[in-house]
C-alpha positions as CSV (number, residue, x, y, z in Angstrom):
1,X,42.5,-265.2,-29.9
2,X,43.2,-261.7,-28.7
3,X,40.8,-259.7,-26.6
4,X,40.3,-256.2,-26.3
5,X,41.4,-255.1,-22.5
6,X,44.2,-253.0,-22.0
7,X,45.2,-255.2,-18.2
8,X,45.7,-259.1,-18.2
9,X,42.6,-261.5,-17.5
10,X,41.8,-261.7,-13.9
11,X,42.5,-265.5,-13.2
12,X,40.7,-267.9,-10.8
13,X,42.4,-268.5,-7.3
14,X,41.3,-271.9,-6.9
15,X,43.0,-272.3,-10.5
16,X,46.2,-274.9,-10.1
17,X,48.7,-272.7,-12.1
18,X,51.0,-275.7,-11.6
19,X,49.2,-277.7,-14.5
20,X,49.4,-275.0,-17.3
21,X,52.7,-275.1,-19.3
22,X,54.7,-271.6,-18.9
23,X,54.1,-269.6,-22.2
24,X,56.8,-267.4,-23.3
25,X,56.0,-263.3,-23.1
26,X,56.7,-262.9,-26.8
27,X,56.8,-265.8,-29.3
28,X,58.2,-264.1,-32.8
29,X,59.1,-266.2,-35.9
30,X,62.5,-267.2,-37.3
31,X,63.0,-263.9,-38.3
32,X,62.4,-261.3,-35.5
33,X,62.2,-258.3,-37.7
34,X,58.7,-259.6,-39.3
35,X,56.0,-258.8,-36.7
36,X,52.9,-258.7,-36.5
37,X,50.5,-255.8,-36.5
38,X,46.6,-256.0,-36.5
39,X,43.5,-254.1,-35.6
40,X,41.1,-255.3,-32.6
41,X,38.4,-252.7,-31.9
42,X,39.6,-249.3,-31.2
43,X,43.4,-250.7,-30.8
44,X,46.1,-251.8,-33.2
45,X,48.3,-254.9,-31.1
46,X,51.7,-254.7,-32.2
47,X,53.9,-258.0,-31.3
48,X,57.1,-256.3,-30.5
49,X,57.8,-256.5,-26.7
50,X,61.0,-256.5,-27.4
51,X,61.0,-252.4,-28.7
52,X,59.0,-250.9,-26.4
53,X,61.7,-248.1,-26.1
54,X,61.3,-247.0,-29.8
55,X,57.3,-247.3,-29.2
56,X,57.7,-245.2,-26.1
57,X,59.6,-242.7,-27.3
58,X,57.5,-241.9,-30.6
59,X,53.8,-242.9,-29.5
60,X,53.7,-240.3,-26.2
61,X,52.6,-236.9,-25.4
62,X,52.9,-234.4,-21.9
63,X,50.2,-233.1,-19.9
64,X,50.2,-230.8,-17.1
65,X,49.7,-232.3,-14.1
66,X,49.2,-229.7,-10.2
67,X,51.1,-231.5,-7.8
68,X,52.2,-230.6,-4.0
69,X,55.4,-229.2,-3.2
70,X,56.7,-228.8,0.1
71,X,58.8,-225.9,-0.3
72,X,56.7,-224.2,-3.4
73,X,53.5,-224.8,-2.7
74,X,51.8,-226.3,-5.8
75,X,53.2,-226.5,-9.1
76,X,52.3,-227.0,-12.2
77,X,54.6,-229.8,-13.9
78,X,54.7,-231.5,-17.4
79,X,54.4,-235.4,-16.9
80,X,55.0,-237.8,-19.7
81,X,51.6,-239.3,-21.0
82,X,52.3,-242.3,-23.2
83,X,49.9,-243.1,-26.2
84,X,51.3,-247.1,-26.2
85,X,50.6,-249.7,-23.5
86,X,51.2,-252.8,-22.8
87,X,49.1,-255.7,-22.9
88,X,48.3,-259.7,-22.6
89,X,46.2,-261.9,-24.9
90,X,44.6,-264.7,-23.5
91,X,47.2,-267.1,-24.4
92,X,49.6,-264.5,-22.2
93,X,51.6,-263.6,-25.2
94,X,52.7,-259.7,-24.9
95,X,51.8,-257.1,-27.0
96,X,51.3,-253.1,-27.1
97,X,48.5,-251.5,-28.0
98,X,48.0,-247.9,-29.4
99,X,44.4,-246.3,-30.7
100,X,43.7,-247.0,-33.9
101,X,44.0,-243.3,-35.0
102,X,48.2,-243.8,-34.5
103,X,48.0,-246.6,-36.8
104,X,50.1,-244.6,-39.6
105,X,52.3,-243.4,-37.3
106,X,52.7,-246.6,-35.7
107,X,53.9,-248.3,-39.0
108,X,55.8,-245.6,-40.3
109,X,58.1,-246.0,-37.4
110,X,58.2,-249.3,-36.9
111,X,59.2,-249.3,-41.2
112,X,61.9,-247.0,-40.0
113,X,63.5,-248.9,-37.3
114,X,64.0,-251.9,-40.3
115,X,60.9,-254.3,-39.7
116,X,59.0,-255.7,-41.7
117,X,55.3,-255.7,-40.9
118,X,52.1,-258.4,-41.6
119,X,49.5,-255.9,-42.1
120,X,47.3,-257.9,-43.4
121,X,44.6,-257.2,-41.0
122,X,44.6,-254.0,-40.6
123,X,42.5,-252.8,-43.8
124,X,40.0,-250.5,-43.0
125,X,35.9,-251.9,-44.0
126,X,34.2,-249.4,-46.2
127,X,30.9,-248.9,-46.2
128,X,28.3,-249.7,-49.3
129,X,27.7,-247.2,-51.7
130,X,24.0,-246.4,-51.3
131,X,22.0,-246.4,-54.0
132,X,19.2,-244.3,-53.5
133,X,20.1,-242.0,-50.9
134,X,16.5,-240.5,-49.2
135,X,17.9,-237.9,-47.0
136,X,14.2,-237.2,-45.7
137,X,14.8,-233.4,-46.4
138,X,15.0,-230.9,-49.2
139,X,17.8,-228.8,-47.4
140,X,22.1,-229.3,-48.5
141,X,23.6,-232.5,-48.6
142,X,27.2,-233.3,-48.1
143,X,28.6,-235.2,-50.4
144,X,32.4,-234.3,-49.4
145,X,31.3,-235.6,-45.8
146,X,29.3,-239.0,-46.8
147,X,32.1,-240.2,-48.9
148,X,34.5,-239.4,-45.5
149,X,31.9,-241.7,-43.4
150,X,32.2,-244.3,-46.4
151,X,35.7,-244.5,-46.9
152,X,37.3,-243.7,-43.5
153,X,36.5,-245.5,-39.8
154,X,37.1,-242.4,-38.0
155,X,37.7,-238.8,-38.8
156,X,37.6,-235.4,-37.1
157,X,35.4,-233.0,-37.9
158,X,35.6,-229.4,-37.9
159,X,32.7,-227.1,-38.4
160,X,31.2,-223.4,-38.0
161,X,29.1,-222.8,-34.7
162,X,25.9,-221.3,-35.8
163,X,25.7,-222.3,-39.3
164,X,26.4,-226.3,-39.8
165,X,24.2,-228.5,-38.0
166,X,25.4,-231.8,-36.8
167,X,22.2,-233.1,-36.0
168,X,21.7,-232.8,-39.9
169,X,25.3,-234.5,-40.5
170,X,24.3,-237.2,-38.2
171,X,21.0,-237.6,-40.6
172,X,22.1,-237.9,-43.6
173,X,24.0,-240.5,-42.5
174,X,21.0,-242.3,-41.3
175,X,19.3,-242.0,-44.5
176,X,21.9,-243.0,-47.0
177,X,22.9,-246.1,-44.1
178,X,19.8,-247.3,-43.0
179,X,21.1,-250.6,-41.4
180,X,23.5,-249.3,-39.4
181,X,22.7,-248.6,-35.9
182,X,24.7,-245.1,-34.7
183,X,25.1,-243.9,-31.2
184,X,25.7,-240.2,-30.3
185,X,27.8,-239.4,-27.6
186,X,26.9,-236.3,-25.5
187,X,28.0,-234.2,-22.3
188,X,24.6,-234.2,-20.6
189,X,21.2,-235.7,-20.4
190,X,19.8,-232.3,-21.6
191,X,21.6,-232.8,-24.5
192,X,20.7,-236.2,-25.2
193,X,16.9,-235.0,-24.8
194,X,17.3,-231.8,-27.0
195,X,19.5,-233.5,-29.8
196,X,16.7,-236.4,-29.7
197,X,14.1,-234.0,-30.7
198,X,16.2,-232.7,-33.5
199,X,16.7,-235.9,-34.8
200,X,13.5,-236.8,-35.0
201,X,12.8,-233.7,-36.7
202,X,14.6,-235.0,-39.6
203,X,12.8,-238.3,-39.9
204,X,15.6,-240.1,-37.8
205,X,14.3,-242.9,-35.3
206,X,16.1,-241.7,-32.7
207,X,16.2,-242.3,-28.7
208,X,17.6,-240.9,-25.5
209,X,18.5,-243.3,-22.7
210,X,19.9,-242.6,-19.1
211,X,20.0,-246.4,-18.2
212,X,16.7,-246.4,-16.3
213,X,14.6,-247.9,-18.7
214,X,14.9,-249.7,-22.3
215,X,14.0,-248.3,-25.7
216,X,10.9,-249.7,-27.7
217,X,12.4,-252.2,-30.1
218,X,15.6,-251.2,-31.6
219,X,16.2,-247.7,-32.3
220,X,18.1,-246.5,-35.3
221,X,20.1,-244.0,-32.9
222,X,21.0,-244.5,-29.4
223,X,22.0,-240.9,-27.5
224,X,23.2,-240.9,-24.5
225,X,26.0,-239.4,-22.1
226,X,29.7,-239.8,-22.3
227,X,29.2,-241.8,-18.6
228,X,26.3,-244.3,-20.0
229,X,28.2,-245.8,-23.0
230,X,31.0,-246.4,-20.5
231,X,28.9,-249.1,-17.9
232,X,26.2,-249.8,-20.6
233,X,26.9,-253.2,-23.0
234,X,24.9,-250.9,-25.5
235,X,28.5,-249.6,-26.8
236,X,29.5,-252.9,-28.0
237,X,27.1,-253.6,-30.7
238,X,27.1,-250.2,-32.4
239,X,28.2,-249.3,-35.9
240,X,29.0,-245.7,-36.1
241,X,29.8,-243.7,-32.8
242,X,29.5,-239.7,-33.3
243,X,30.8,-237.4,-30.5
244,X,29.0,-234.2,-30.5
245,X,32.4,-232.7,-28.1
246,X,35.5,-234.6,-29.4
247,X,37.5,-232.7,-26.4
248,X,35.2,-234.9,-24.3
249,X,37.5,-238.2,-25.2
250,X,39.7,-236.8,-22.8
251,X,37.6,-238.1,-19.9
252,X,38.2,-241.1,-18.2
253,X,34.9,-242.4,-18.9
254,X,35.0,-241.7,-22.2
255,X,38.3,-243.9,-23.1
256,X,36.6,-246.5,-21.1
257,X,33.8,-246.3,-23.8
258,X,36.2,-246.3,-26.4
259,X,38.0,-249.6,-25.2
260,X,34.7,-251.5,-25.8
261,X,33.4,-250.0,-28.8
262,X,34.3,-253.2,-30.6
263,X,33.1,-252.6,-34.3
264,X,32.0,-249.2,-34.1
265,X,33.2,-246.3,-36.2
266,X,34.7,-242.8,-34.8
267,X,33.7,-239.8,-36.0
268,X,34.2,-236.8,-33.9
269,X,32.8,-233.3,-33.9
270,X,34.5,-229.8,-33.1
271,X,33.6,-226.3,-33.3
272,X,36.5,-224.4,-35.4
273,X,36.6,-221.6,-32.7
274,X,37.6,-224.1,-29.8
275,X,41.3,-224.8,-29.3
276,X,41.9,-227.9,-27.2
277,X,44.7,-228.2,-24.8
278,X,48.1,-230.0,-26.3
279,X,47.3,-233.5,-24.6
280,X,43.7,-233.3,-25.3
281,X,44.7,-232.0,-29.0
282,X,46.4,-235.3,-29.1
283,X,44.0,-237.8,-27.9
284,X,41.9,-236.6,-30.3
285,X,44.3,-237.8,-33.3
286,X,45.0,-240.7,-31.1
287,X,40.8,-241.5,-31.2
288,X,40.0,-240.1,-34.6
289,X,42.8,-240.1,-36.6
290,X,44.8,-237.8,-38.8
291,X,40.9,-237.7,-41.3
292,X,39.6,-234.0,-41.0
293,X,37.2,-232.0,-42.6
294,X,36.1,-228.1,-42.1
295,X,32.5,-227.4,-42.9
296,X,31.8,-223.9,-42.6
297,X,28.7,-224.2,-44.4
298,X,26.2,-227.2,-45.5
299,X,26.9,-228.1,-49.0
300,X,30.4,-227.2,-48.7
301,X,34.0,-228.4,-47.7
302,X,37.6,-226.2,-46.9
303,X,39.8,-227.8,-48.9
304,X,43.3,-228.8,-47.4
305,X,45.7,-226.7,-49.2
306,X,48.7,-228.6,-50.8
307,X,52.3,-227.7,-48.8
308,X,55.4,-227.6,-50.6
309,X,58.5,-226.4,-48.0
310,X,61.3,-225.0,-50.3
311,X,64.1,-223.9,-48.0
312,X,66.5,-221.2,-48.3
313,X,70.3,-222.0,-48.3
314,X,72.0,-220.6,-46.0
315,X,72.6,-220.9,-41.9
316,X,71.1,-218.4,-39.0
317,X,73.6,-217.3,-36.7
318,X,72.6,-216.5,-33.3
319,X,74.3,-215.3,-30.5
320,X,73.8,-216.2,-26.7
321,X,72.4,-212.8,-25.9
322,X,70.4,-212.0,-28.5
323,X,66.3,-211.5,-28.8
324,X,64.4,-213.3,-31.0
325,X,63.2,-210.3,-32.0
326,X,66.4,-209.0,-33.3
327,X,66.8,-212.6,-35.0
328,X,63.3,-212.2,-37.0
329,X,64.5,-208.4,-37.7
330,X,68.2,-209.5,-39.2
331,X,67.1,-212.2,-41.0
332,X,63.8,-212.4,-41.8
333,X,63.0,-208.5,-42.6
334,X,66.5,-207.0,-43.6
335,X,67.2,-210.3,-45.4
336,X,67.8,-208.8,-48.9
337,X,68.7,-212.1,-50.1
338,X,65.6,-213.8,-49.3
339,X,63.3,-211.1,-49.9
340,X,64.9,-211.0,-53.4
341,X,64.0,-214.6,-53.6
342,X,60.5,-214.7,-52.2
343,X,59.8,-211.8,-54.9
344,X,61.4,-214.2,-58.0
345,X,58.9,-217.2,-56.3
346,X,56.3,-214.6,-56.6
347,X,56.2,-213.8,-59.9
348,X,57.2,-217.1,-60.9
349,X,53.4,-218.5,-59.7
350,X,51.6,-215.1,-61.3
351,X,53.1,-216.0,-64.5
352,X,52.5,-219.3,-64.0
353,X,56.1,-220.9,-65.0
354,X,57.5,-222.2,-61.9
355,X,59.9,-224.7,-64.0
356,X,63.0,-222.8,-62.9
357,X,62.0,-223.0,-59.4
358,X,63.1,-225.2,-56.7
359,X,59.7,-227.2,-56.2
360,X,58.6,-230.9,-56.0
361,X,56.8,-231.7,-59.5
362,X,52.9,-232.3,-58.2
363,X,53.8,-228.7,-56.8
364,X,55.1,-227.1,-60.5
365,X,52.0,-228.8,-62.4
366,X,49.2,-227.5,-59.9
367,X,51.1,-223.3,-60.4
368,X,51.2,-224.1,-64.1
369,X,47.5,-225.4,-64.5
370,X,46.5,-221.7,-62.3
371,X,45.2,-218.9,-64.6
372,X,45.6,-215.6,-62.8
373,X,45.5,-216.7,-59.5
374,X,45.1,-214.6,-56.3
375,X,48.6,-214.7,-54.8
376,X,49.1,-213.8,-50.3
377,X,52.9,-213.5,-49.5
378,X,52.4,-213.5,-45.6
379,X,55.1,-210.8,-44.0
380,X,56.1,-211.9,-40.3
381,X,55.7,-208.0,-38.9
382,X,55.1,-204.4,-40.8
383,X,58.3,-203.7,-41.6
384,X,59.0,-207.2,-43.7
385,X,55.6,-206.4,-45.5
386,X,57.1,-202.8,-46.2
387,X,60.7,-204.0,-47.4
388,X,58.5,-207.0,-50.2
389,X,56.7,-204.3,-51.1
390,X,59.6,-202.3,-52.3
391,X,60.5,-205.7,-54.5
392,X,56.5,-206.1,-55.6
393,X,55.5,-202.1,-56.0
394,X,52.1,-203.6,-57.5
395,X,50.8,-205.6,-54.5
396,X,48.6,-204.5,-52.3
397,X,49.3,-203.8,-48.7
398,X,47.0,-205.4,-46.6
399,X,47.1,-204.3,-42.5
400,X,45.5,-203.9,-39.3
401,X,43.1,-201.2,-38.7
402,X,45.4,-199.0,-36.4
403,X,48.8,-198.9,-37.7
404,X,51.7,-197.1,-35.9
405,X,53.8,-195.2,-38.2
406,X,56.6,-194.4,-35.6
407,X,59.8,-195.2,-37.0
408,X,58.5,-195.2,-41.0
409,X,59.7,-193.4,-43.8
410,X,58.1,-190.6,-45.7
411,X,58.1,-192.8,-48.4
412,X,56.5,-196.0,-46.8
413,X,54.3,-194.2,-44.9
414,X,52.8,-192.8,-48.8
415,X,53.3,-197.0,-49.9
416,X,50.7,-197.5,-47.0
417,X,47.8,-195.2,-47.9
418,X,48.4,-195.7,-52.2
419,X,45.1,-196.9,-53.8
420,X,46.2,-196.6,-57.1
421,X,48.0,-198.6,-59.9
422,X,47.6,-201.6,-57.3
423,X,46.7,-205.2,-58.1
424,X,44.5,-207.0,-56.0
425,X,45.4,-210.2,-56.4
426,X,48.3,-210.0,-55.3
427,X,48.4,-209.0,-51.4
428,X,51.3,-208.7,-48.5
429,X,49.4,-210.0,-45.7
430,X,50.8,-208.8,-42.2
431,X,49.5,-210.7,-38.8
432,X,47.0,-208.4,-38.3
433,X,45.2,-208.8,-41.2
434,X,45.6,-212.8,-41.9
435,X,41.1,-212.5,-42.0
436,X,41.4,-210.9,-44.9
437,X,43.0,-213.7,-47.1
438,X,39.7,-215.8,-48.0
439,X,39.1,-216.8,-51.3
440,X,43.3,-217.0,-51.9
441,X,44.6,-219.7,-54.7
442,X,48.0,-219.9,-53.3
443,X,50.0,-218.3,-50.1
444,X,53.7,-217.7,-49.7
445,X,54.0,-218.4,-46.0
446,X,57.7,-216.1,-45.9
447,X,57.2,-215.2,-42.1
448,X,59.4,-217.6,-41.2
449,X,56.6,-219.7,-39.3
450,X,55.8,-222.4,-42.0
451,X,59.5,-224.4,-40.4
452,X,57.0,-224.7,-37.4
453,X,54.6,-227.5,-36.4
């Protein structure tokens, strides 16, 4: 039976080692491209010792690491930080473990290396559909976010400072779960105390604890610090974890809580203003998955927009000595070619026929089922915006508030300040002005940036 540590069982030294037959470190079947993958708590095991290359070379990140130099001083360095370890069961059998959240990723490139994988245990448990759902309060209820907490064991979510609540979020999933016992994870007592009295508020049974003394009964929600769910046992009988700072799983003390939340479910929560760090960034999806969901506002969800990449034919040439800058300029903004063609895309989505363009099908039947949509061609600088706008005379330019019209032609400069015969639904976008896109149906990313991750 496997057990959830990430280091082998400590053994007894009185133990005669002599009398226990040597177990092999990996014991695959006939055929050594079928292994198998399953979920235990927070971890998927894999039982492939035997490609720990392939696992270490996909399933890592960097982080930046200050470290003494003799002739420097200190330095900054980037240090390999891998995302896969290796492990023991009890039986001493080897395995690697990565968090659940890398479970996709995990298969996919296993899938691609040519195995074939017993998945059979790692389906995800969805919670009941509840059937009368007494949220306690008369105020917005998400439905968008309820069915995430259903469906999916962990998910990241993002969410407007000052307008969405998560002490409400947390609520309603009290309400419509009732059984399940939840823990909130925060970064100081004070917080526990203050997010306590919120809950409570909302008709939650809620309770803070710092260790020192135990609840009345059995409280509905536990809230505590980062550091108490790592030493307390209190971690390994939850159902649902929330973490009020997902950049907080970056903490020692936090993975430590995470390797003995057995059966509880991740959900993590993040301002939409706060930009983690790389290897932070990545622990998160490690912890909570690839799930998200942006709430600016109760009630409401940001819908992920649908991608379709369409590349353009044809190579860049760069030389040794040349600028990126000059790059963008040659081939981005004096591009005739591909200005030509991100005009034809254009009108191709405003009238709604994109058969005759180079997109995947789910792509051509979500343009065709648009009627008059709001269109945003996003221009890498003011001068591409300026040369689609000779292509697309009826868009509307949209720009900073302080532009610099060194360099610009009579005649741009008049295409700039025109406020008649324009359309506005369909906008050139320059960086400066990428606010002023909300309520867009579709955007033509031709900056040149949508190639990057």
């Amino acid at each position: 039976m496997p057990t959830n540590t990430l280091q082998p069982k400590t053994r007894s030294v009185t133990r005669n080692r002599s009398e226990r037959p040597v177990r092999r470190s990996h014991a695959p079947g006939l055929d050594t491209k079928r292994i198998r993958v399953f979920r235990n708590g927070q971890f998927v095991w894999i039982e492939l010792p035997h490609a720990s290359d392939l696992l270490l070379a996909n399933l890592a990140t960097f982080r930046f690491q200050a470290v003494d130099d003799y002739e420097h001083g200190c330095r900054v360095i980037a240090e390999p930080f891998p995302l896969v370890l290796p492990n023991r069961d009890i039986f001493g059998i080897e395995h690697w473990c990565c968090f659940a959240g890398l479970q996709s990723v995990a298969t996919r490139v296993l899938q691609s290396a040519g195995y074939d994988l017993d998945t059979a245990k790692l389906a995800t448990r969805h919670l009941r559909v509840p059937s009368i759902v007494d949220h306690g309060r008369c105020e917005a209820i998400d439905d968008e976010w309820l069915r995430c907490v259903r469906r999916n064991d962990r998910a990241l979510v993002r969410y407007k400072r000052g307008t969405v609540r998560p002490e409400w979020m947390i609520a309603q999933v009290a309400h419509a779960w009732p059984d399940q016992s939840i823990m909130v994870w925060t970064k100081s007592l004070t917080e526990a105390k203050e997010f306590t009295t919120k809950l409570r508020r909302l008709g939650v049974t809620a309770f803070w604890d710092n260790g020192h003394f135990e609840p009345i009964g059995r409280p509905q929600v536990l809230v505590a610090t980062v550091d108490y769910f790592s030493r307390d046992t209190a971690v390994q009988t939850r159902d649902i974890a929330f973490v009020l700072d997902a950049t907080q799983i970056s903490r020692p003390a936090a993975i430590e809580a995470v390797r003995y939340a057995y059966r509880a479910r991740m959900y993590g929560f993040i301002a939409d203003d706060v930009q983690p760090e790389p290897c932070t960034s990545d622990l998160i999806t490690a912890v909570f998955g690839f799930e998200q969901l942006h709430i600016r506002e109760h009630g409401q969800v940001v819908e992920t927009p649908d991608v379709a990449m369409m590349p353009y034919r044809g190579g860049v040439g760069v030389a040794a000595d040349e600028s990126a800058f000059t790059v963008v300029q040659r081939e981005i903004c004096r591009n005739k070619g591909r200005n030509h063609f991100v005009a034809g895309l254009c009108r191709a989505v405003r009238a709604g026929d994109a058969s005759g363009v180079r997109l995947p099908d789910e792509a051509i039947h979500r343009i065709s089922g648009l009627s008059n949509p709001k269109i945003a061609i996003m221009a890498a600088n003011l001068e591409h915006a300026l040369a689609l706008g000779r292509m697309l005379p009826a868009a509307t330019l949209l720009t900073g508030d302080d532009v610099v019209l060194h360099g610009v032609s009579r005649r741009d400069g008049r295409r700039l300040y025109r406020t008649i015969d324009l359309d506005d639904r369909l906008c050139i976008v320059t960086p400066a002005a990428r606010d002023q896109i909300e309520g867009t149906d579709v955007v033509i990313r031709a900056d040149g940036s949508a190639v990057r991750r």
